[in-house]
C-alpha positions as CSV (number, residue, x, y, z in Angstrom):
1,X,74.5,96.9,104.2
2,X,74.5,100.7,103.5
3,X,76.3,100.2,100.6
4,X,73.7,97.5,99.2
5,X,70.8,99.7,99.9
6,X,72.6,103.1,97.7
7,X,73.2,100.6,95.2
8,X,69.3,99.5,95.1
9,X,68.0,102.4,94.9
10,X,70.3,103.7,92.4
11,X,69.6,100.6,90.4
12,X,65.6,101.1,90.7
13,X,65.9,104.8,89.6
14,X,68.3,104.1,86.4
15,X,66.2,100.8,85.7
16,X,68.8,98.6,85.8
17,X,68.0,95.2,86.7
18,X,69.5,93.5,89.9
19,X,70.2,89.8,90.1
20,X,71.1,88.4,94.4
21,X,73.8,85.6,93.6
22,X,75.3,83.4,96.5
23,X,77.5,80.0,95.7
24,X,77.7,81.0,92.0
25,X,76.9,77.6,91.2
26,X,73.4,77.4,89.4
27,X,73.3,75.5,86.6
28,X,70.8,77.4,84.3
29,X,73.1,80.7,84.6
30,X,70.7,83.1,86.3
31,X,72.8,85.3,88.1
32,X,74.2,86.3,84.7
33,X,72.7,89.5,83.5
34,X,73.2,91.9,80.5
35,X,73.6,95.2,81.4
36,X,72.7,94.5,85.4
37,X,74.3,94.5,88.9
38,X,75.1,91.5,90.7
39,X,74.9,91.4,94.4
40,X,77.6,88.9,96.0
41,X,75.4,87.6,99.7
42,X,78.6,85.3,99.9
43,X,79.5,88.0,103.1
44,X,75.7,87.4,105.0
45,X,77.0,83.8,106.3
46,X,75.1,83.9,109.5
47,X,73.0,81.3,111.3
48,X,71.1,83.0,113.6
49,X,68.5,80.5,115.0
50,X,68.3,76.6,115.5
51,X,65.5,75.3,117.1
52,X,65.6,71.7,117.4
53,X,61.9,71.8,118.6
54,X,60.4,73.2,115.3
55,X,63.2,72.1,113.2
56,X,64.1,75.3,111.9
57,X,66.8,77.8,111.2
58,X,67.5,81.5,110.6
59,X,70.2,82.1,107.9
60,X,71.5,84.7,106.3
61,X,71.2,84.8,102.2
62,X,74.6,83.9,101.9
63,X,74.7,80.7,104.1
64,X,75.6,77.3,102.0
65,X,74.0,73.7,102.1
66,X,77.3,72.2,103.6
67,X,76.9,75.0,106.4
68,X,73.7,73.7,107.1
69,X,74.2,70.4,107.2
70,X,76.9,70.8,110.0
């Protein structure tokens, strides 16, 4: 996580634009950027929180549709 924040903050004094990607699998291309930094959240896989009362779930930024579904 340290080494995300660095690279934020480097990115936000240079200018250069960031662009979060997860699955890779967008059809419109977004997470391709000229000149940017990509940040991979494929590591941040965590489901934190079910509740089966409120039918909701705490996931990380990295967590796929297929883990969900499970």
């Amino acid at each position: 996580m340290e080494q995300i924040v660095d690279l934020i903050d480097k990115a936000v004094r240079n200018g250069t634009k960031i662009n979060p990607a997860g699955a890779f699998h967008s059809m419109g291309g977004q997470q391709l950027i000229e000149k940017g930094v990509i940040i991979n959240s494929n590591s941040f896989q965590k489901i934190d929180h079910l509740d089966p009362i409120s039918k909701s779930m705490k996931l990380g930024s990295g967590v796929t549709w297929p883990q969900v579904t499970e």
